[in-house]
N, C-alpha and C positions, 0 to 999 in steps of 0.2 A: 754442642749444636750440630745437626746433624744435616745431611742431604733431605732438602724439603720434599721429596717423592717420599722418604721411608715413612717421615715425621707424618704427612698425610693419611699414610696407608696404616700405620702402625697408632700415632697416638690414642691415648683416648678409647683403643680396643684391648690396650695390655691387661695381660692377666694378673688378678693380684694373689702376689704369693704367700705362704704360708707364714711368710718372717716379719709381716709389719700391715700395719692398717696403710689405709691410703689416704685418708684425712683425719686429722685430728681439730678439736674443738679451738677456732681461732681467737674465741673471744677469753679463752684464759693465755693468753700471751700480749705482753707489749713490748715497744721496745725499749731496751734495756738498759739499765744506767750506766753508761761505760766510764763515770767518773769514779763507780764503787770499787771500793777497795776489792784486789782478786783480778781486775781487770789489765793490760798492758800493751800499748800500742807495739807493733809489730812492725807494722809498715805505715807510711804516710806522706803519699805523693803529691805533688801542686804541680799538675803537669805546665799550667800558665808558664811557670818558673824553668821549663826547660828548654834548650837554644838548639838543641842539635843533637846527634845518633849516639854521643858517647854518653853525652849528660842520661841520655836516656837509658844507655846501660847499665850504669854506674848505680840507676835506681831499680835494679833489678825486673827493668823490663825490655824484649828484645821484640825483633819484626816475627809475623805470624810466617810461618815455613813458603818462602819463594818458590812460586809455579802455578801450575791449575789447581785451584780447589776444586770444582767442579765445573759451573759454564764460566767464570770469572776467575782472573787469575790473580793470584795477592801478589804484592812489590811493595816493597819497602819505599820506593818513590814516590807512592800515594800515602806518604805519614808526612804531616808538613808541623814544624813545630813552631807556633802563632804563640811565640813569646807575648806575656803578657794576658791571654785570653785562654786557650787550650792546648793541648794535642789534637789534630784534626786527620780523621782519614778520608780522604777524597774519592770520589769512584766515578770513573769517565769510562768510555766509550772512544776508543779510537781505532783509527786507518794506519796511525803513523807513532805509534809509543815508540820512545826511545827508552831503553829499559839500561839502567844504569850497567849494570852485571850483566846484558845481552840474554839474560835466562827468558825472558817474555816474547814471544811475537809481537810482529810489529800492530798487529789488528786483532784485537779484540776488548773484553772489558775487564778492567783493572779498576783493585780494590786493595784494601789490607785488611790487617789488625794488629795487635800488641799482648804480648802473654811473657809470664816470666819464669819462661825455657828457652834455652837457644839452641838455634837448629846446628847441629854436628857432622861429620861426613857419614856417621855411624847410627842417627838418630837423633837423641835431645839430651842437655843437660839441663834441667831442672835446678836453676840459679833462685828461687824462690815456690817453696812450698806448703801448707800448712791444713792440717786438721784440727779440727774445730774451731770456733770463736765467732765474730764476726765480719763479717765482710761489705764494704760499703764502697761505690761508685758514681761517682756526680757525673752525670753525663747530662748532652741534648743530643736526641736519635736523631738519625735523617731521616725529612720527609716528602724525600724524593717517592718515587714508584716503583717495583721492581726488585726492592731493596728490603733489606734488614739489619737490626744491627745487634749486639746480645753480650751480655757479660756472665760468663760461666766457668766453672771450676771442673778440671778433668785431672784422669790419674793412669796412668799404663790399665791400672786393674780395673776401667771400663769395659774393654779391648775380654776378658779372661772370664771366660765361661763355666759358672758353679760360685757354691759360699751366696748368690744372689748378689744384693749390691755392697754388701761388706767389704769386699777385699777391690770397693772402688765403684764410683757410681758419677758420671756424668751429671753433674749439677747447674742448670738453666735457670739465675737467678733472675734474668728476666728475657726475652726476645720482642723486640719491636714489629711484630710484620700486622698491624691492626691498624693501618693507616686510613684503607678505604673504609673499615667500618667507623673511625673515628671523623671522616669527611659526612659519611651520611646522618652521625648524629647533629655533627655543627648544621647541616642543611634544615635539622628538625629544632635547632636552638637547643641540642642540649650538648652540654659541654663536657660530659662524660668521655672516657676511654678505657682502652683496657690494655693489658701486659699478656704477656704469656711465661708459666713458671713450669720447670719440667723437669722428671729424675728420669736417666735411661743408667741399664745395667745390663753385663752379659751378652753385649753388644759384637763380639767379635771380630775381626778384622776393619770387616766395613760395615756395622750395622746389620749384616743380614744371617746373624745365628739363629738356628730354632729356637735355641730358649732366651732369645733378645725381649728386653721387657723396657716399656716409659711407661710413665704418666704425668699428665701435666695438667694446669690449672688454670684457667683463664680469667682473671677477676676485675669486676668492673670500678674503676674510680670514678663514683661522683662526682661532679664537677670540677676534675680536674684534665686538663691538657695533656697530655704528656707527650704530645708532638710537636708543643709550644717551649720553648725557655729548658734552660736546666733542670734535672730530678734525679733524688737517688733511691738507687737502686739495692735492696742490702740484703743478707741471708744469715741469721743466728743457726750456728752448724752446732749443736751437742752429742754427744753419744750414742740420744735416742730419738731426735727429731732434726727436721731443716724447718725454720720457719724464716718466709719470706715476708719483707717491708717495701713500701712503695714510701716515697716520701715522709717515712716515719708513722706508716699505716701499717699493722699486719695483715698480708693480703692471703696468707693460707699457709698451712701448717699439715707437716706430714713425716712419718716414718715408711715410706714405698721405699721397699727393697731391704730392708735392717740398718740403714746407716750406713755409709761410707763411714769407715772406721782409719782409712789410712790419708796421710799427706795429699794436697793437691794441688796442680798447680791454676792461675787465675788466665783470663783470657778478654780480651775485650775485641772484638771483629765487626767487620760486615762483610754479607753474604749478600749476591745479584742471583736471580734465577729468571728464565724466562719460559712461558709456553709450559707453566705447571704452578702448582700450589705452593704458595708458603707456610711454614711450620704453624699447626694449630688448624689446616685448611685452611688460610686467610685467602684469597684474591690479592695477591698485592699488585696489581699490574705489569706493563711492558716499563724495562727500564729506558730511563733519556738524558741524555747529556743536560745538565741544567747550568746557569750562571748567576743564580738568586740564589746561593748556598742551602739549596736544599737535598745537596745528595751530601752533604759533608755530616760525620759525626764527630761529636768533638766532644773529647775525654775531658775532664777538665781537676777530679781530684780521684783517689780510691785510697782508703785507710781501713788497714786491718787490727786487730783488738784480739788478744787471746787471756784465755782466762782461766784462772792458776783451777778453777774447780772439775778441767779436764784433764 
């Protein structure tokens, strides 16, 4: 997931390269029997079931890298673990943070996430990684304003220019920043919304290589919420496609870039931005302190599956 100025300026105009179509026909994929023989869980979290920072490591997942990500800064302070219910990351607005580790200012807006790399003096270790299989996430987004929240799989070889997205490809298996458009359908009765699904590659340091490439997919659910209650979120990764599921719906299907071919690691965040566009061009508004938990996102399982035919 990326800085929403790039995501605006860039999605959706990427060129498509010579190594892979940009969509493929979604009505021959469903998803997939993971009780079939070939299939093997891999990973399988209940976040409900975790009490505190160690339980949390121990299941191979660590805080998102402490500081500014861009206008909002992550802390591991805003993870609060609601034994019993979720993982929850919180996102406030203050004059007066007291930041455990002293790394944060005392004023500004604080947020997090959780991914399973841990940050090092030197960079990252990569305590859980994997290519191909599936990947599945029960989440409820927040639906505060301002905000976004997104579950995505990255690799060093995002970052590494040439090969296209082979040798690593930033995978957006979904971003919530559709909130205002899902306010104006509830105003017209209809109960629709939508996701955002995205592959970037070739990406460079920081997103702004010449030959940096996304595309992404915006697909509408019928009558469903997804700003309402828990949903999951899931990505069948093979050799030669990503195809993405909304609640057990396949919502699009694609080979952009040639496949990520190598390990990656998983990520679950929220992003605050203010005075510009969220990823997809959305409007997502000014963000605001709220106490009706609608700035909270709250993790609640992710179980991954690999499959002996990769």
């Amino acid at each position: 997931m990326i800085i929403a100025v790039v995501v605006t300026l860039v999605l959706g105009l990427a060129l498509l390269t010579a190594c892979g179509k940009k969509d493929l026909d979604i009505s021959k994929y469903a998803y997939p029997d993971l009780s079939a023989e070939g299939w093997a869980v891999t990973m399988d979290v209940d976040f409900a079931t975790i009490s505190n920072m160690e339980e949390l490591n121990d299941n191979y997942w660590f805080p998102s890298k402490h500081g500014l990500r861009s206008y909002e800064y992550w802390c591991p302070d805003m993870i609060e673990f609601r034994t019993g219910e979720a993982l929850v990351i919180n996102s406030i607005k203050s004059a007066d943070h007291v930041c455990s580790t002293g790394i944060c200012p005392e004023n500004g807006v604080f947020t997090s996430g959780i991914e399973t790399r841990r940050e090092t003096a030197d960079g990252y270790d990569n305590v859980f990684e994997q290519a191909y299989g599936f990947f599945e996430a029960e989440v409820q987004v927040p639906t505060g304003t301002g905000m976004w929240s997104a579950f995505w799989l990255q690799s060093d070889g995002t970052n590494k220019v040439g090969n296209y997205g082979r040798d690593g490809s930033e995978i957006d298996i979904y971003e919530s920043s559709f909130l205002q458009d899902r306010n104006r359908r509830l105003a017209e009765n209809d109960l629709s919304s939508c996701t955002g699904h995205a592959i970037h590659y070739d990406a460079g340091k920081t997103y702004e290589s010449a030959f940096y490439r996304s595309y992404g997919k915006v697909p509408t659910l019928k009558g469903i919420d997804l700003y309402s209650g828990y949903h999951k979120y899931a990505l069948l990764w093979t050799p030669n496609e990503y195809v993405f599921f909304v609640d057990g719906i396949p919502t699009w299907a694609t080979s952009y870039g040639g496949v990520s071919q190598v390990a990656e690691v998983l990520r679950l965040t929220v992003e605050i931005r203010t005075g510009v566009k969220g990823p997809y061009g959305q409007d997502i508004g000014e963000f605001e302190n709220r106490d009706d938990g609608s700035n909270e996102f709250k993790i609640k399982s992710v179980r991954i599956w690999q499959s002996s035919n990769y």
